[in-house]
N, C-alpha and C positions, 0 to 999 in steps of 0.2 A: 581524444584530447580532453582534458581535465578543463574545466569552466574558472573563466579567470575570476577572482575572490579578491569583492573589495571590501568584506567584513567578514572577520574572525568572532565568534559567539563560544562565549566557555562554558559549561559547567561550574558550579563549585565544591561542591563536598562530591570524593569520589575522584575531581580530576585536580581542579587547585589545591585542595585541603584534602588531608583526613579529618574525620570527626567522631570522635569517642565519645557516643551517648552516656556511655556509664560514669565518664570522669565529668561530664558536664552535669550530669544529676548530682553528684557527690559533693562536686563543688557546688552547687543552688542548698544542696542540705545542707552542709557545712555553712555556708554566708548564714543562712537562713533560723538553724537551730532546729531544722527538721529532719527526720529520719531517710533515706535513702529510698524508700519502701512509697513514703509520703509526699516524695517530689515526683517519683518517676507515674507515681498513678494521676496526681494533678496535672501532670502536665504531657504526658502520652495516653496513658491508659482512659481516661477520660474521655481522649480525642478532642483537646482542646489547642495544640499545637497545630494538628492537622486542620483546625477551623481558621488558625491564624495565620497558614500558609495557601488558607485557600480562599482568605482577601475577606471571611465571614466574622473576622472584627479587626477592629482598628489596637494600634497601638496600649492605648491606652485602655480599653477595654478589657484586653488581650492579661494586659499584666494586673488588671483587678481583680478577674475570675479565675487567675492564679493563686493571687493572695488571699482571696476568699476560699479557695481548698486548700491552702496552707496553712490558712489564719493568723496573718501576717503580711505585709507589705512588702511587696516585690516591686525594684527600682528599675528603673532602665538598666543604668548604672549594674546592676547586680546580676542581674543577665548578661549584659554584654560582658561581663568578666569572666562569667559561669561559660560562655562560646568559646571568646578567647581562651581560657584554662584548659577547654577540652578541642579546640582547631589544631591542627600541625600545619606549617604548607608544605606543598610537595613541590621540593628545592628543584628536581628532576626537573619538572615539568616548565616551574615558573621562570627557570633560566634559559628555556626552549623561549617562552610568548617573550621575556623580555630583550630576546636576541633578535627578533621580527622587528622589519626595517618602521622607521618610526611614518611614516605615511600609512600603514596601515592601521584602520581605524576597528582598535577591540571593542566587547561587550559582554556583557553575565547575564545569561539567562538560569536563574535558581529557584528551585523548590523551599522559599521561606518567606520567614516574614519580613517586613523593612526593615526590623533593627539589625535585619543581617547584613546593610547597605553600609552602617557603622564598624560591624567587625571587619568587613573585606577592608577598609582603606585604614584601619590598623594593622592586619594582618599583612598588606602587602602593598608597602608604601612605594615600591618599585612599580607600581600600574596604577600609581593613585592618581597622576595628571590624566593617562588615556581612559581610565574605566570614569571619569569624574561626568555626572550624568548619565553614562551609561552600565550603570549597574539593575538589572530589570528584574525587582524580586514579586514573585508569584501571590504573596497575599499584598501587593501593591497592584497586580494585574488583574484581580478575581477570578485568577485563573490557574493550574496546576498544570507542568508537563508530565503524562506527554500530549495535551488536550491539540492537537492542530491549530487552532483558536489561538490560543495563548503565544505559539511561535510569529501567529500572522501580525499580532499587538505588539509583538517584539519588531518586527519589522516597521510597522509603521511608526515607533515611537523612536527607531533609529535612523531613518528615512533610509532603508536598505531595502536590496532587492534580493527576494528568497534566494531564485536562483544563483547569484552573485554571493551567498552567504555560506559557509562553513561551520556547523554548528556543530561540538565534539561533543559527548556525554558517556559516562561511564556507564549509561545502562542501555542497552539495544533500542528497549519501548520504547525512550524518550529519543532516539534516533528516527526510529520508525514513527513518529510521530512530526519530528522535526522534518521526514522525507516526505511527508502526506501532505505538507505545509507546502513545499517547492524546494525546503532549502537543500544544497547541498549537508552532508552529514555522517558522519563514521564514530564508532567505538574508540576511545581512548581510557586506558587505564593506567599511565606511566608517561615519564619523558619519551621513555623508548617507542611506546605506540604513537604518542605524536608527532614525534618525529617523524617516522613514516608514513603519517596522513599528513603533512606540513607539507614533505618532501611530493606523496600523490598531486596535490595540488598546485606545485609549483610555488611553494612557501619556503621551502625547506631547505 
């Protein structure tokens, strides 16, 4: 018998969203006046994104030592448009979590930085009352999935009990990671795969 789940935990790029690095670079060159070549190394190549989702700087730090490899000023504002431009959501999936009875209480656990706290509740104004507080992003946690650590901080900062938790991910690791924690947890890649983990659990 399946363990009764009184918190549902998402993913976001990969199961709410697609995300297309390449039009999110293109778009920061274009805002910016820099070449395609010139954003993708400042801000991946570097590994200065991967410092900002793994909580090793702050906001505003973050977008300095951007603009200092760009040589130019990088705005919040100009990122978040650069995520948005390159987000999709995935309608599949979002019309499965917003079809789930409203007592059940959601949550995002994601691989970014905070200002990705601002794109989800533009992106997807249909979960913006339930996800309000609970959006839990990884360089706000100083911690990256699929670390065990970081699901347990998830928990405590949602007063949830692993076992009683549901946590989907598009990639196995960060399942296998989420299972090492206590939570419950399964692969989803689609409406159609959550649907049949919804339905496992007696969600569905």
């Amino acid at each position: 018998m399946a363990p009764c789940i009184d918190l549902l935990l998402l993913d976001v790029d990969g199961v709410l969203l697609d995300h297309h690095r390449t039009l999110r670079v293109r778009h920061l060159a274009d805002a910016l006046g820099r070449s395609t070549a010139q954003v993708q190394h400042a801000l991946f190549e570097s590994g200065l994104e991967r410092q900002y989702d793994s909580g090793a700087l702050r906001t505003g730090d973050y977008l300095q030592r951007l603009g200092e490899g760009l040589q130019t000023a990088v705005s919040e504002a100009q990122w978040i448009r650069a995520r948005l431009a390159s987000s999709r959501v995935r309608d599949d999936v979002l019309s499965r979590v917003v079809a789930l009875p409203a007592a059940l209480p959601l949550g995002v656990l994601t691989n970014n930085g905070p200002l990705m706290e601002d794109v989800l509740h533009t992106l997807l104004p249909a979960l913006r009352a339930r996800l309000e507080g609970r959006v839990l992003c990884s360089g706000a946690l100083g911690a990256r999935k699929p670390d065990p650590a970081v699901f347990l901080q998830a928990m405590a900062i949602l007063q949830a009990t692993p076992a009683r938790t549901l946590f989907v991910d598009d990639l196995f690791t960060h399942v296998r990671g989420a299972r090492q924690a206590g939570l419950q947890a399964d692969t989803v890649r689609d409406g159609r795969s959550l649907g049949r983990v919804l339905k496992r659990y007696g969600l569905g």
